[in-house]
C-alpha positions in Angstrom: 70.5 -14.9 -24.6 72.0 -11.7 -23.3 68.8 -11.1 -21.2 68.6 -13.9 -19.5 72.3 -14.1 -18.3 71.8 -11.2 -16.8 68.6 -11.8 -15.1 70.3 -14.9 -13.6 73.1 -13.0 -12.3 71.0 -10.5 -10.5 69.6 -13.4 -9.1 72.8 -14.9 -7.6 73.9 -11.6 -6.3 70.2 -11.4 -4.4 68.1 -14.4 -4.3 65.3 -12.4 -3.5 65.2 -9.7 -6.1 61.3 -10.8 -7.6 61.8 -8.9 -10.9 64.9 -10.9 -11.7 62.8 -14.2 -11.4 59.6 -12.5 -13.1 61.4 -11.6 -16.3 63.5 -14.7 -16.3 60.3 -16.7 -16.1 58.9 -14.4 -18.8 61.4 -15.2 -21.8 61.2 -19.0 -20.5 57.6 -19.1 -21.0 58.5 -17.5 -24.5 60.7 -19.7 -25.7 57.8 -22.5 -24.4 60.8 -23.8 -21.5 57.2 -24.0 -19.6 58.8 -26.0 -16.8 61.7 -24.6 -16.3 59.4 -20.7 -16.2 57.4 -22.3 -13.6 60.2 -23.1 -11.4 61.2 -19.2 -11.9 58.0 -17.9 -11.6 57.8 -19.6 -7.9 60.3 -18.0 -6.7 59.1 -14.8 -8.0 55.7 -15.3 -6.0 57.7 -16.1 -3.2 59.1 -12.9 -3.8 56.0 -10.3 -4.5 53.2 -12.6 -3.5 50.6 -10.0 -4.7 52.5 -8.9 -8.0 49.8 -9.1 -10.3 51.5 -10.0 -13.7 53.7 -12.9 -12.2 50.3 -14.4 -10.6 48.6 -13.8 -14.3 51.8 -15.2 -16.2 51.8 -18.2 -13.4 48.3 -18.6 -14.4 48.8 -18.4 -17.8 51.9 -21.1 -17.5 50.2 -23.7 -15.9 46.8 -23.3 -18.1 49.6 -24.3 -20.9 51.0 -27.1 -18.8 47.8 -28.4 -18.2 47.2 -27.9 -14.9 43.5 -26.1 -15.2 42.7 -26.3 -11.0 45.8 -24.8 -10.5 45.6 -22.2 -12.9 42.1 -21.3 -12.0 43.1 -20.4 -8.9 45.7 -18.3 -9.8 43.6 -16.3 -11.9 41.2 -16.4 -9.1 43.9 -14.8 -7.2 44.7 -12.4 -10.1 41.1 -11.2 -9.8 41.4 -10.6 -6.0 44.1 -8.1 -6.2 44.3 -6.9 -9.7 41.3 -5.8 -11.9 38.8 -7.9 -13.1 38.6 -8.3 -16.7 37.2 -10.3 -20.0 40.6 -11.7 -20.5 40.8 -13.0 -17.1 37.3 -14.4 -17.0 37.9 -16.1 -20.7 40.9 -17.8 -19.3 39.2 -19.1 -16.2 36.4 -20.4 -18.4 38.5 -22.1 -20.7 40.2 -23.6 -17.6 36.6 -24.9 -16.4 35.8 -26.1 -20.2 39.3 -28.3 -20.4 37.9 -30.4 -16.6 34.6 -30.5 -18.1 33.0 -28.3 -15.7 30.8 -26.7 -18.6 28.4 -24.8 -15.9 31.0 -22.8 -14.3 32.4 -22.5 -17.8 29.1 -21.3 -18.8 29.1 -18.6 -15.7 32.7 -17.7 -16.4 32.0 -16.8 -20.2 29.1 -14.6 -19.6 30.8 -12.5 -16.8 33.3 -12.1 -19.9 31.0 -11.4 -21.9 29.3 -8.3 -19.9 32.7 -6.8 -19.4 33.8 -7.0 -23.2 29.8 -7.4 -25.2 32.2 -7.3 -28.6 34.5 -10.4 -28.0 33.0 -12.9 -30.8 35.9 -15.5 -29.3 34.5 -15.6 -26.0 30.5 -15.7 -27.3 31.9 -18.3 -29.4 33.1 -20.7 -26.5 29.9 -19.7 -24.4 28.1 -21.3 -27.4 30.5 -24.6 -27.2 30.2 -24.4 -23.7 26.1 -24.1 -23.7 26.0 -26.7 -26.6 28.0 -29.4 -24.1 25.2 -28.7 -21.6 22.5 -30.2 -23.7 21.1 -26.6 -23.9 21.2 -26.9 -28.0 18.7 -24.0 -28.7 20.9 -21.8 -26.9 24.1 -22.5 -28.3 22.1 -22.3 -31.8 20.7 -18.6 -30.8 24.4 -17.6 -29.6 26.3 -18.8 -32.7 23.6 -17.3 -34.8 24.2 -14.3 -33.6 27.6 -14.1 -34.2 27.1 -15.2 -37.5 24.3 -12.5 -38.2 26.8 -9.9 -37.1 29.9 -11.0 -38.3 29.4 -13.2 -41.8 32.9 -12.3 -43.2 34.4 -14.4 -39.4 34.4 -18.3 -39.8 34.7 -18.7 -35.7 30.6 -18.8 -35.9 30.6 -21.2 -38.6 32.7 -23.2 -36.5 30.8 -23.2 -33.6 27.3 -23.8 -35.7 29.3 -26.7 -37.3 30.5 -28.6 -34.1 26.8 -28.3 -32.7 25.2 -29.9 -35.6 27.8 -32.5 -35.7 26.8 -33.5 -32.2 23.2 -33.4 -32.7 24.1 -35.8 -35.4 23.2 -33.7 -38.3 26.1 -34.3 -40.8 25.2 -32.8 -43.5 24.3 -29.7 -42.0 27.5 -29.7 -40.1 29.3 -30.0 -43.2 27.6 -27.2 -45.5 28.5 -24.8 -42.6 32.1 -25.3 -43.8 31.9 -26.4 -46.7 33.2 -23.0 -48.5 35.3 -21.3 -45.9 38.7 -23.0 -46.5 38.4 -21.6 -50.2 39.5 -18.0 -48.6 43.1 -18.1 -48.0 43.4 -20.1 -44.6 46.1 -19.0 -42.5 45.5 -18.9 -39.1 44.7 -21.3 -35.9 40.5 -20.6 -36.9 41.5 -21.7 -40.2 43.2 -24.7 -39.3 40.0 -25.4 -36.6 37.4 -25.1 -39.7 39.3 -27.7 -41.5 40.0 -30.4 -38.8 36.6 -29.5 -38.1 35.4 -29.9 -41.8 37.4 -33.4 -42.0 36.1 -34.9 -39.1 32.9 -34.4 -40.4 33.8 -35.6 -44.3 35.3 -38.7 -42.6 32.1 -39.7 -40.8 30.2 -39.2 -44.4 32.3 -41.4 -45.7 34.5 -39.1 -48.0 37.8 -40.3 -46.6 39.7 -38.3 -49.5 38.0 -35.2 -49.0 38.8 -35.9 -44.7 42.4 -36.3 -45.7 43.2 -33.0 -47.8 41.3 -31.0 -45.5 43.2 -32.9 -42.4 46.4 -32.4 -44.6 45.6 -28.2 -45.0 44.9 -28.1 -41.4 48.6 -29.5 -40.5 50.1 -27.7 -43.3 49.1 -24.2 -41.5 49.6 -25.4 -38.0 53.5 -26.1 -39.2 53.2 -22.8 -40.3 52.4 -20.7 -37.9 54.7 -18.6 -35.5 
């Protein structure tokens, strides 16, 4: 694009011009060149070693590559010199979720939580998170909540699903599902419910029903932006 020719000439005539780097790496990471906008994104650390939104969009980068240590620290870092915030906190507990380090996860999700009370994403992966420690009543209570405040959001029904499924209870995992693809489905939740709901069906045995919901799920995945 336009853009980004320019921003690679201002880095030829100075090599050392952070923006140029930061705003390269920006619409790299946009257009999901994730490698490539870690490369840039180096350089503009190298640059402006404290500039807060090229450590949080560094983060943010290698969280997408993969690379959870090495984005926890760089959120770490965000925290150090920026502003601590639920945002921040959320990503470094879904860093700790994906290595399986649900305590710190755990820790992570309710600093989150006391910064932003309202965030029924965040008390949602607290729940997961609790529910992956063996500390099943609590995840129950926290999901219940959710769901107790916000019936008309399927995120709790979700959450309340996945636990059940793990304790083993099938059926109940299933009935918490059982009528939310019925409204529209559109979004990421939406296609989460329904892998969700066939993963369940296909342990019942209802292979059929596993497939179409399997089938929606993909169908708004391909769909979305």
């Amino acid at each position: 694009t336009q853009a980004k020719a320019c921003f690679e000439r201002a880095i030829k005539l100075d090599p050392n011009f952070g923006p140029a780097f930061y705003n390269l790496a920006f619409i790299l990471a946009e257009e999901d060149d994730l490698h490539a906008s870690f490369t840039m994104l180096g350089e503009a650390e190298r640059c402006r070693p404290d500039h807060v939104p090229t450590l949080e969009l560094l983060a943010n980068v290698l969280k997408r590559l993969g690379y959870f240590t090495e984005a926890i620290a760089h959120y770490r870092r965000v925290l150090e010199v920026g502003s601590p915030n639920a945002e921040l906190y959320f990503a470094i507990g879904h860093c700790y979720q994906a290595n399986e380090a649900n305590q710190e996860a755990v820790e992570t999700y309710e600093k989150a939580i006391e910064l932003d009370p309202a965030r029924i994403d965040i008390r949602a992966k607290l729940a997961d998170a609790l529910d992956s420690l063996n500390r099943t009543d609590e995840a129950r209570t926290q999901a219940q909540s959710i769901l107790s405040e916000h019936p008309e959001q399927p995120i709790a029904n979700l959450v309340i699903s996945r636990i059940e499924r793990r304790a083993k209870n099938l059926t109940g995992a299933r009935d918490q599902l059982l009528d939310l693809p019925q409204q529209n489905p559109t979004d990421d939740v939406d296609a989460a419910v329904l892998t969700e709901l066939g993963m369940v069906q296909d342990v019942l045995g209802d292979h059929q029903a596993a497939f179409n919901a399997f089938e929606q799920a993909n169908d708004i995945i391909a769909g979305l932006p």
